[in-house]
Structure formats: structure tokens, C-alpha cells
N, C-alpha and C positions, 0 to 999 in steps of 0.2 A: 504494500500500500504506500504512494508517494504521499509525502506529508501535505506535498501543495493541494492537496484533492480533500483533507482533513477540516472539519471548523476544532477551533481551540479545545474546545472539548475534547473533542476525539483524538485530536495530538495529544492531550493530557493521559489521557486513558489508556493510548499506545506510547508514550513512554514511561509512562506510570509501571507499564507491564515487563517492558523491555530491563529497566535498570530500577525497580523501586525504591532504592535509596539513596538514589540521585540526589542531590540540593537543586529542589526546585526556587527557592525563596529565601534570603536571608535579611531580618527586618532588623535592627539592633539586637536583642539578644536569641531573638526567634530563628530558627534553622525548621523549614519547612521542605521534606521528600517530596518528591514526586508524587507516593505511594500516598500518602498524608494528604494533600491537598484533593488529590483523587476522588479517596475513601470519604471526607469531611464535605468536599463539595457533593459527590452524590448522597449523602445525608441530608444536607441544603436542601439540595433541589428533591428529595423526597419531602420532607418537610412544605417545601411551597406546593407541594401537588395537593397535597391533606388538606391546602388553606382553600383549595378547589378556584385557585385560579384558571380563566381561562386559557389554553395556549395564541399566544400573540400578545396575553396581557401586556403592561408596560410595569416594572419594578422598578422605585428611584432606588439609588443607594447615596445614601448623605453620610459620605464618612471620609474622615481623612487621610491620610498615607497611613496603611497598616493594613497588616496581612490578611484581615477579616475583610477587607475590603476587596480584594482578589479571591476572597474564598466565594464573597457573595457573587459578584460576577459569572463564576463557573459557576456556581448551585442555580445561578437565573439560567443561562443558557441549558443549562441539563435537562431545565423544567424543561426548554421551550416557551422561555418568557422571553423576554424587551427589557434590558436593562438601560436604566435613564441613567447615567451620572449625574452627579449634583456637584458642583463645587463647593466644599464646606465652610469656602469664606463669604459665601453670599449671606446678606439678607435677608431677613424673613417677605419682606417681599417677592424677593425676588426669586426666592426658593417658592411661592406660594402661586406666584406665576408658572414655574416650571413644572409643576403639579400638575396645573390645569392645565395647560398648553398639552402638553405629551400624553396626558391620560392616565397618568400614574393613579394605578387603584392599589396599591401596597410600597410600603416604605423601610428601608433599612433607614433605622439614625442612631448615631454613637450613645449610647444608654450613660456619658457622663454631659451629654449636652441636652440642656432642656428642648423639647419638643416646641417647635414654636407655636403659638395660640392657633396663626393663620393657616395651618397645615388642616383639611380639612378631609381627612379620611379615615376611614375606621380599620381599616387593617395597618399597621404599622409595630414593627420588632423593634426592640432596642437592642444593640450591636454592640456588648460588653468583651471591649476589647482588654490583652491580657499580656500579659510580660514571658509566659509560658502557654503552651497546649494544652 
């Protein structure tokens, strides 16, 4: 299988297979495998199936540089979701626009950042990010 014919995912899950303790990721003290991001993203993206989103949905993800941030990525695409970036120096406005503009009907945001008032949806995770796995 050529990689170029692969989406991200599927590269992940073939090299995940090929060398599982590869260093996929290394965040300041976090050292993330292949095998690890693999296993933890299809947990993800089993988890967002349960929330019975639809496939095509749109998921923001409001989080800043850190390895849950690339976990959520793959666990959205695994669903078969739309993952929105957020940039997490925006504004509540302007985060509130990007909501509604894209369609986002579920949200990752960093669980030590308060939720801003204007965010107006009912499914949304807080994304407790960690210094270890």
C-alpha cells in the first residue's frame, strides 16, 4: 500500500502496525508511540460514535499546543467527523462566530479554560490535559 493513497489515519494505523514503538510525538515531557496515539485515538473516535454524531458532522477542537490536541484530530477523523480548528487565542466572539459559521455541533475545550458564556451548544468535552498518559 503506497502511503500517498492513505488519509492520516490510515498512515497512522499502518505505521502504528509496522514499528509500534516508534516516537510518534514528543511534547515537553510526553513521549507518544505510534502504537499509543493509534490505540487512544480509536478510543476517541469510538467515544464520539456513542455521542451519535452524525458522519460529516463538524467537531471544533479549542485547545492549544499539546498532544490531546492531535489525539482529538485522529479520534474526529476515525469517527468520520469534520474537525474545525479553533485558534485558542481568539475571543469569545470570535470563537462564537466560528461555531456558527462551520456548524460545529460538539466541542473539545481545554477543561482549565473556562467555557465561554457565548458558546452555545450542548454537547461539549473538557480536554484535561496532563504532564503524563
Amino acid at each position: 500500500m503506497q502511503s500517498l493513497n492513505l488519509t492520516l489515519p490510515q498512515l497512522l494505523r499502518t505505521r502504528a502496525k509496522e514499528n509500534p514503538q516508534r516516537q510518534f510525538l514528543f511534547f515537553k515531557d510526553q513521549l507518544w508511540t505510534l502504537a499509543e496515539m493509534d490505540v487512544a485515538s480509536d478510543g476517541l473516535a469510538r467515544e464520539l460514535r456513542m455521542a451519535k454524531l452524525q458522519e460529516g458532522a463538524r467537531v471544533g477542537v479549542l485547545l492549544p499546543n499539546c498532544p490531546e490536541y492531535i489525539l482529538c484530530l485522529f479520534g474526529i477523523w476515525k469517527a468520520g467527523l469534520v474537525a474545525v480548528p479553533i485558534n485558542a487565542q481568539l475571543k469569545e466572539p470570535e470563537i462564537a462566530h466560528i461555531l456558527k459559521d462551520s456548524g460545529c455541533t460538539f466541542l473539545f475545550i481545554d477543561a482549565a479554560r473556562p467555557t465561554p458564556a457565548a458558546i452555545n451548544l450542548s454537547l461539549i468535552a473538557c480536554v484535561k490535559r496532563s504532564t503524563s498518559k
